[in-house]
N, C-alpha and C positions, 0 to 999 in steps of 0.2 A: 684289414683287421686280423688280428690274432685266432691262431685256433686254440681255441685252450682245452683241455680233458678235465673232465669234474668229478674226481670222485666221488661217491655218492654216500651216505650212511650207511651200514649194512641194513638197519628198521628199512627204509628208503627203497635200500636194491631188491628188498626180498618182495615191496607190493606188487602186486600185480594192475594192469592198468584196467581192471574191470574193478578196482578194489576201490574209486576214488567218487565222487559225491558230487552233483554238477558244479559245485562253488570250488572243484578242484580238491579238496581236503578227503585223506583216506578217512573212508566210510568206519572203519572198527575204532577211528579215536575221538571219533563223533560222539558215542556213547560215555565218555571218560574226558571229561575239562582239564583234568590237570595232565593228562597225556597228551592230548590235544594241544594246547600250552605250552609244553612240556619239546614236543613237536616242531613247533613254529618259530622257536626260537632256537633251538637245532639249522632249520634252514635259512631263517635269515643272516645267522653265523658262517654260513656257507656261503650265501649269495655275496656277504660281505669280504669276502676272502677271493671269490672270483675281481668282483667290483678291484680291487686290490692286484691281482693278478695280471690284469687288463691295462691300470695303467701304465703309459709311454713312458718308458727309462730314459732320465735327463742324462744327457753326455757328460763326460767328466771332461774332456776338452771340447771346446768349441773355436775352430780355424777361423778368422777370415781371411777374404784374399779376394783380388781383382778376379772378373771372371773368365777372360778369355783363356783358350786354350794352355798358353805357356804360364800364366799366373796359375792354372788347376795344377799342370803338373808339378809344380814348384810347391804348392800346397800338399795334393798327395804326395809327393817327396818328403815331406816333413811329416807327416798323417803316418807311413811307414816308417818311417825310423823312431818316434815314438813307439809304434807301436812293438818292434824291434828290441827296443829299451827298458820298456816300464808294462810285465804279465797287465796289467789291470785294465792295460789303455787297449792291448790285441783284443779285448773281448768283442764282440759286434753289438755296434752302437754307442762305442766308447767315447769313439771321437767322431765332431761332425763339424762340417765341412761348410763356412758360413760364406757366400758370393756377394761381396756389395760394388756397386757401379761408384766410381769416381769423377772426379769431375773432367780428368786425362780420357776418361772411359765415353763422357757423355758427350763432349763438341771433340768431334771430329774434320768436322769442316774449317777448322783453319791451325796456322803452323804452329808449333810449340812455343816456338817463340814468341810467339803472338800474342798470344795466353799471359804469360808472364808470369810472376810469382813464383812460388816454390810450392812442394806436395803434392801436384797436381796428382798425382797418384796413389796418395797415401793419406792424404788426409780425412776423406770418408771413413776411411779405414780404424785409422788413432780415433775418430769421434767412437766410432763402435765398441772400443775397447776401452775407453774411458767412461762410455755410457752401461757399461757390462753386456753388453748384446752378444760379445764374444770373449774367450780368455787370450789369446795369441795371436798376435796379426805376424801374416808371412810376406814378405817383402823383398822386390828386387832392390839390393843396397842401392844400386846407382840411381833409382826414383826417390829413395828418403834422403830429403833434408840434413843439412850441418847439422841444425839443431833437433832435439826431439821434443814434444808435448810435455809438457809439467805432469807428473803422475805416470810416465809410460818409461821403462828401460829398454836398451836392446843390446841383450849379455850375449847374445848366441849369434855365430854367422857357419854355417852349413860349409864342409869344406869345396872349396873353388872350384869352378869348372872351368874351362880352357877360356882364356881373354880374348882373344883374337877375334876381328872381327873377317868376314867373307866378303866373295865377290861376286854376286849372282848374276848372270846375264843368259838370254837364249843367244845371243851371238858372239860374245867374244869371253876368252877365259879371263883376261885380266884388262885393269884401266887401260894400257900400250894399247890394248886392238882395238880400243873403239876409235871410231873417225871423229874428226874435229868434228865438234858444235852438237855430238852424241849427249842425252840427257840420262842424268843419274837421279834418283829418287831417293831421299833422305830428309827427314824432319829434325836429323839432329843438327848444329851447327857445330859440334866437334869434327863430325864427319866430313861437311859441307866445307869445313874451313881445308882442312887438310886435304882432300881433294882438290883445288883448286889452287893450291901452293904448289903442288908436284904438277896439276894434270888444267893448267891453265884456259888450255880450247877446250873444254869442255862444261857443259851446264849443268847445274846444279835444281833441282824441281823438290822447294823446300814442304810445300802442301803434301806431303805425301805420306800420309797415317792410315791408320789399321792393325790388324794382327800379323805374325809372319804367314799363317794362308792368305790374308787379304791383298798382303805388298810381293807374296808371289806370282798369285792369280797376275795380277797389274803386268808385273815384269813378261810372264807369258802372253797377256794380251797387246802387249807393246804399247802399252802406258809412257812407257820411258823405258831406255835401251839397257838399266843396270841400276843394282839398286847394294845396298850394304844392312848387312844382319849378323849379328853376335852370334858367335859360333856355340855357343853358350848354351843357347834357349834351341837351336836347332838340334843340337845333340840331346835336350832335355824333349825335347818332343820326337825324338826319334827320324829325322828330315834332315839331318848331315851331307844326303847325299843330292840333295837340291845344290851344293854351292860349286861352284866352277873353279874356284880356287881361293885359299885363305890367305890372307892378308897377314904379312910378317907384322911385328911390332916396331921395326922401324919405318915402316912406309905410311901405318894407320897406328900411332898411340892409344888404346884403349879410354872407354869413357872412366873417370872415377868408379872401383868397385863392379866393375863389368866381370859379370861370371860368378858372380857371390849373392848369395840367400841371406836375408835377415830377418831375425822373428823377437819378436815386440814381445812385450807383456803390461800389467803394472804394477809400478813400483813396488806397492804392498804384497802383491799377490804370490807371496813366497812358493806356495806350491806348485805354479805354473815355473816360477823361473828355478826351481828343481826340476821340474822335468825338462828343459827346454836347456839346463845345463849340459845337461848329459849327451846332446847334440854338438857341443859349439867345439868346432876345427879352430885352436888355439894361433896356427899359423897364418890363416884364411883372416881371423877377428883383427890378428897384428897388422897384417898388410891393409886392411880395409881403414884400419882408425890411422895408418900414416897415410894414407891417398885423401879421406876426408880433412885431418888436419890442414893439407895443402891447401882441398878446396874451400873450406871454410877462413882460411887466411885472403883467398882472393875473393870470396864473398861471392861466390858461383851461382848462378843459375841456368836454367835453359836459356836465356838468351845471352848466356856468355860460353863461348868456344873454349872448354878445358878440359886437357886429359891427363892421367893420370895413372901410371902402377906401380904397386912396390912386390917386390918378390924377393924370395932368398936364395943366394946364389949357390953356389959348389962347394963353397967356404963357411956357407953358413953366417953370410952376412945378410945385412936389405940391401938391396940397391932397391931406389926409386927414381922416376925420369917424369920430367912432369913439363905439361906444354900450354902455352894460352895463346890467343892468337884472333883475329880479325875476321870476321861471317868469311868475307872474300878471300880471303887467303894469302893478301897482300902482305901480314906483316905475320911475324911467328916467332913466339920468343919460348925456347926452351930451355930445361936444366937437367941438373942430375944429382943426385947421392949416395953414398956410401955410407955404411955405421952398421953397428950391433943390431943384432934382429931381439932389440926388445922394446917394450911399450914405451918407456920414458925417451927413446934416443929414437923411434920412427917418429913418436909424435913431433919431437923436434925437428925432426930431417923436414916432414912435411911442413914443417909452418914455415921453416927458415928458406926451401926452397919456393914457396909461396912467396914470401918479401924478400928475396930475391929478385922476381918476376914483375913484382909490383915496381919495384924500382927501377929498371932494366925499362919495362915498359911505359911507364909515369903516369902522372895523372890521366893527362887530358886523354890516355889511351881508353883507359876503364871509365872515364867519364860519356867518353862515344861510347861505347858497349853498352850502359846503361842509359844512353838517352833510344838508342835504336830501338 
């Protein structure tokens, strides 16, 4: 509860407490009704003003965002740079910070791919924000959908943090040193697939969900001999230095949009997406909408193995390299692009290098990916 100060009338401050009447009422205005009166409505004016004083100030934003650890920090990353941005939002209690559980969040006991569908991470999320419970949903881009919800945009992406993904192990620095028939821990089938292209004697242990403390602890307890985590969210949580060694981009292609923030709003709600402008890394939002064009061309989900990134090179072009490929790792069909680093010619590069792949690989390939 609040502490508040009341000033008091000067009539007020000057009674003395021997000056008041057992019903509470100073005893000198007992004598005189319209003083008395006079009096009483003096303090209820006051009370009314505390009453007033007291009420809980509503936020002018309100965050949500999944709750574990790297989902907050990704939140307070956005919480501070607003607040950075717009004097109104640093005040205390400006913005707050709303945690809703998803359905990625609630079964944990079995593999992603299992699950199936798309959102699994976002879509509690869009309800809330269509339901007005919150103004701004913060999102890891690579859990949001091709598509977005009817009534929700997402104009702003937070500029990039490093794509690569790591190689955690207590015994060995890299895939080379484990011994044949060593198990790796990964729920993605990006990762799964591409491990097992390069590192064939070696198992893949798909059940393997949690946070990155939950999938470390494991790796420490000798759960499974090595596990892979976005260098991404370890550097956002401060634990860069748990990894054994990173993984170049030609050995491990990143997942679509790995390393990038996205934040929602809706559609009508112009003031939110003013303030949430004033956030968005121009080159970050270009690279992200040509890696989704791609995957939205081959119709991706978690239980399809696709990676993807576009970046600007020395020259100030995009290159994008994009890969799809089989759980087991037996078939792996990749590409690549070059073009102008702008919106109209990434989204093209993406899609064209998408039916590229689609062809190259043929039906009946994406036809198994989606019966699996």
């Amino acid at each position: 509860m609040e502490n508040i100060t009341l000033k008091l009338p000067l009539f007020l401050a000057k009674i003395s407490p021997g000056s008041f009447s057992p019903a509470g009422l100073p005893t000198h205005s007992l004598k005189n009704p319209s003083t008395n009166q006079s009096r009483r409505l003096m303090v209820t004016r006051a009370a009314v003003a505390v009453e007033l004083q007291t009420q809980t100030k509503v936020s002018l934003v309100r965050i949500g965002t999944r709750g574990s650890p790297l989902a907050l920090a990704q939140a307070y990353e956005t919480r501070n740079k607003l607040m950075a941005t717009h004097s109104e939002l640093a005040e205390e209690g400006a913005i707050e910070i709303v945690v809703i559980k998803t359905t990625g969040d609630k079964i944990q006991t079995q593999p992603l791919a299992d699950l199936g569908g798309k959102g699994l991470f976002t879509k509690e999320i869009d309800e809330a924000l269509l339901n007005g419970e919150i103004d701004i949903a913060v999102h890891s881009m690579k859990d949001v959908p091709t598509y977005l919800p009817d009534g929700t945009i997402l104009p702003c992406n937070l500029p990039r943090e490093d794509v690569r993904d790591v190689f955690i192990s207590s015994s060995a620095a890299s895939f080379a040193e484990l011994p044949a028939g060593s198990i790796v821990g990964t729920a993605s089938l990006r990762r799964k697939s591409q491990i097992l292209y390069r590192y064939p004697s070696l198992k893949v242990e798909e059940n393997f969900r949690g946070n990155v403390q939950t999938r470390l602890k494991k790796v420490r307890e000798g759960v499974v001999q090595a596990t892979l985590l976005a260098l991404a969210g370890l550097k956002r949580l401060e634990m860069a230095d748990n990894a054994a060694s990173i993984i170049s981009i030609d050995e491990m292609l990143p997942a679509v949009a790995q390393g990038a923030i996205g934040i929602a709003c809706r559609s009508n709600d112009n003031k939110m997406a003013d303030y949430i402008a004033w956030l968005n890394d121009e080159e970050t939002r270009l690279a992200v909408v040509c890696e989704r064009a791609f995957l939205e061309t081959l119709d991706g989900s978690c239980k399809t193995p696709i990676a993807g990134y576009a970046y600007r090179d020395e020259e100030g072009y995009c290159v994008f390299r994009g890969l799809v490929a089989s759980p087991d790792g037996t078939q792996v069909f990749e590409t690549a692009r070059r073009g102008l680093y702008t919106l109209e010619d990434m989204i093209l590069m993406g899609k064209d290098a998408g039916k590229e792949l689609l062809l190259r690989a043929g039906a009946d390939f994406f036809d198994y990916l989606r019966r699996q």
